[in-house]
PyMOL CGO cylinders between C-alpha atoms (Angstrom):
from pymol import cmd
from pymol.cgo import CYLINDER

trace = [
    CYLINDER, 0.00, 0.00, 0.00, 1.09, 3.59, -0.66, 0.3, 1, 1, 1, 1, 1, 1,
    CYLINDER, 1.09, 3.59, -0.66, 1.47, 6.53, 1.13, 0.3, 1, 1, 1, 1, 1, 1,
    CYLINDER, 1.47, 6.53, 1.13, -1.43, 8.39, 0.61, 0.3, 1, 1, 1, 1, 1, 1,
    CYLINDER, -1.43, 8.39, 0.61, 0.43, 11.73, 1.67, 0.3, 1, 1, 1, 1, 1, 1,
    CYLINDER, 0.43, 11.73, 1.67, 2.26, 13.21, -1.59, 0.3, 1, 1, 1, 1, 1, 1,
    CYLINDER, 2.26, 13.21, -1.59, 5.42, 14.06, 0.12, 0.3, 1, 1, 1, 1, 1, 1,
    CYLINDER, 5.42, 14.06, 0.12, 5.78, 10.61, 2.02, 0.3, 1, 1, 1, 1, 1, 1,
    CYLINDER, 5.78, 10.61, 2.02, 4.70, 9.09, -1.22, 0.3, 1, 1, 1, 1, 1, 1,
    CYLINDER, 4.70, 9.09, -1.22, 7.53, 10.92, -3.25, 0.3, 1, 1, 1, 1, 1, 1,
    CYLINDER, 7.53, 10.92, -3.25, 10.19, 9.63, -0.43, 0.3, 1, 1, 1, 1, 1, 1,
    CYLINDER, 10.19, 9.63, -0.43, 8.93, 5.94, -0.73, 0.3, 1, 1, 1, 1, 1, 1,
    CYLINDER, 8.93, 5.94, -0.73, 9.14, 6.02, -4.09, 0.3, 1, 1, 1, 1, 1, 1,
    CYLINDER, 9.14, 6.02, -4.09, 12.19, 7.66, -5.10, 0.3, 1, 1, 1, 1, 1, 1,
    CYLINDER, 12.19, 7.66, -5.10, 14.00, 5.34, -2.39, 0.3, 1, 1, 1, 1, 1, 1,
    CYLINDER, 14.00, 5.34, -2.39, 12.02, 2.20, -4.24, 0.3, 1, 1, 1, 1, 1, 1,
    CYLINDER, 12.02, 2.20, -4.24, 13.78, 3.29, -7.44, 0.3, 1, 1, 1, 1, 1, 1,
    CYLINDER, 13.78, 3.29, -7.44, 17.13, 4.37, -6.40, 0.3, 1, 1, 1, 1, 1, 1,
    CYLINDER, 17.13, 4.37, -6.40, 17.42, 0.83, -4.82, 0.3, 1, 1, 1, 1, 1, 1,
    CYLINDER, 17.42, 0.83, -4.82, 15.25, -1.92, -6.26, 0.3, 1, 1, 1, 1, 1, 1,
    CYLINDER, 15.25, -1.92, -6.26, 14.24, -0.54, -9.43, 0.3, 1, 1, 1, 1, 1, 1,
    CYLINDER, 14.24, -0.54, -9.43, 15.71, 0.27, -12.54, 0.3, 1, 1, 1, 1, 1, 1,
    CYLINDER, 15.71, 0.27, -12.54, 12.23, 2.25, -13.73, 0.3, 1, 1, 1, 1, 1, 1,
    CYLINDER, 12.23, 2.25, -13.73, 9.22, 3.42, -12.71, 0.3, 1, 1, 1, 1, 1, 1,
    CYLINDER, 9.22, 3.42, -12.71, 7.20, 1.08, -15.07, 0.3, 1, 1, 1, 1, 1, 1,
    CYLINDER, 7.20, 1.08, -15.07, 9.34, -1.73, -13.71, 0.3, 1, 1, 1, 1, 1, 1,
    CYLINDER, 9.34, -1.73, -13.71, 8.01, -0.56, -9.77, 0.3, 1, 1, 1, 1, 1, 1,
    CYLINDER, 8.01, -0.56, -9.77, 4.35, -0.18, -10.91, 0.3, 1, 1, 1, 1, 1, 1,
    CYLINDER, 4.35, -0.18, -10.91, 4.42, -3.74, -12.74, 0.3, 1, 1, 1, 1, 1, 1,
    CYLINDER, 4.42, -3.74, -12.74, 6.00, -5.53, -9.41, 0.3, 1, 1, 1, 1, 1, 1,
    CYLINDER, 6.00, -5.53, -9.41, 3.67, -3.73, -7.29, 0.3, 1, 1, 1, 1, 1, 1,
    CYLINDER, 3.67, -3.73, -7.29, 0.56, -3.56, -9.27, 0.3, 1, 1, 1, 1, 1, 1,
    CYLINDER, 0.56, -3.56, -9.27, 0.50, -0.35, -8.70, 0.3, 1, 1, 1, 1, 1, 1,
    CYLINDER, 0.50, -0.35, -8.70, -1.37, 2.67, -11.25, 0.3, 1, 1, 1, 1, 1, 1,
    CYLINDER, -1.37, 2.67, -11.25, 1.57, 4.69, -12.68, 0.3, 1, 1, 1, 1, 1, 1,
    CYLINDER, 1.57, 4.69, -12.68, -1.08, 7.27, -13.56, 0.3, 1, 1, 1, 1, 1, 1,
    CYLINDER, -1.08, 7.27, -13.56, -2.07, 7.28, -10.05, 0.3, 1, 1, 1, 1, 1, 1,
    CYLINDER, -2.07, 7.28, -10.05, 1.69, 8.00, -8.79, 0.3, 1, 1, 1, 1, 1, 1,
    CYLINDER, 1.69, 8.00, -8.79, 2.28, 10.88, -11.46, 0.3, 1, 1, 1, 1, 1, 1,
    CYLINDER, 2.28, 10.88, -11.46, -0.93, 12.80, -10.41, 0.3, 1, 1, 1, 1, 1, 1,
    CYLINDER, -0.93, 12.80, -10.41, -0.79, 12.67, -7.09, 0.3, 1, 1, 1, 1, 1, 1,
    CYLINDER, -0.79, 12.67, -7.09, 3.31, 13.63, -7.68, 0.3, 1, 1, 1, 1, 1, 1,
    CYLINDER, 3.31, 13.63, -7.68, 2.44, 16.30, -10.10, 0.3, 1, 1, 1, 1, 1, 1,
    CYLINDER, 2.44, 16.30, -10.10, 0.11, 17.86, -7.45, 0.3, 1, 1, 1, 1, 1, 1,
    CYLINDER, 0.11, 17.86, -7.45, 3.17, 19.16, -5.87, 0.3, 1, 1, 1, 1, 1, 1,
    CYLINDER, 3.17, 19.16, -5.87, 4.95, 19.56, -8.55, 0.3, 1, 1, 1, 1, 1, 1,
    CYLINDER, 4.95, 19.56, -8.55, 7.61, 16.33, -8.84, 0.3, 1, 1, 1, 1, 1, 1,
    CYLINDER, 7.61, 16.33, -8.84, 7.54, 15.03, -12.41, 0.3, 1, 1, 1, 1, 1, 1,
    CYLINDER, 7.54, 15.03, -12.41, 9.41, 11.73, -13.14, 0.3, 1, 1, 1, 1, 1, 1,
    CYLINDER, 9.41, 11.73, -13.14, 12.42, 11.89, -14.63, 0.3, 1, 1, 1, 1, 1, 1,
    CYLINDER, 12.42, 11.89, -14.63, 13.24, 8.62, -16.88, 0.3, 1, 1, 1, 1, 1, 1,
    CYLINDER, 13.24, 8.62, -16.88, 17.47, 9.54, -17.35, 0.3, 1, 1, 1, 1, 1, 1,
    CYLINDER, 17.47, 9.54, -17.35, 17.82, 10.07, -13.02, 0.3, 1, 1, 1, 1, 1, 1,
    CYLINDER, 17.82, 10.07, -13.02, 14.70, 7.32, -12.84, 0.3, 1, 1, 1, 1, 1, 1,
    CYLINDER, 14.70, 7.32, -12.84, 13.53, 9.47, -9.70, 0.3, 1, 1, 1, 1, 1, 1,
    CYLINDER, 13.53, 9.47, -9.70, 10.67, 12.07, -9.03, 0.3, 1, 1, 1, 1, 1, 1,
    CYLINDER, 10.67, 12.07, -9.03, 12.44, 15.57, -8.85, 0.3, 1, 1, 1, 1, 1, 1,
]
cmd.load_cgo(trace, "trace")
């Protein structure tokens, strides 16, 4: 389950791709997990993926 706040959200995640995942599609496939779901609630405060760093910044 996710963090439902934004800002924990963007910490779980970034630390879920910096060490276990190699892309964000990879993390929402293993997880089962929306990707649209992550970006929109990330965009709300302004993170947008970025595929070369594979984090939110």
């Amino acid at each position: 389950m996710l963090p439902k706040d934004p800002v924990m959200l963007l910490s779980y995640i970034n630390l879920k791709l910096r060490d276990y995942y190699s892309s964000l599609e990879a993390f929402c496939e293993d997880t089962d997990e929306d990707i649209e779901n992550i970006v929109n609630q990330l965009k709300q405060i302004d993170y947008h993926y970025d595929r070369e760093k594979n984090q939110f910044i």
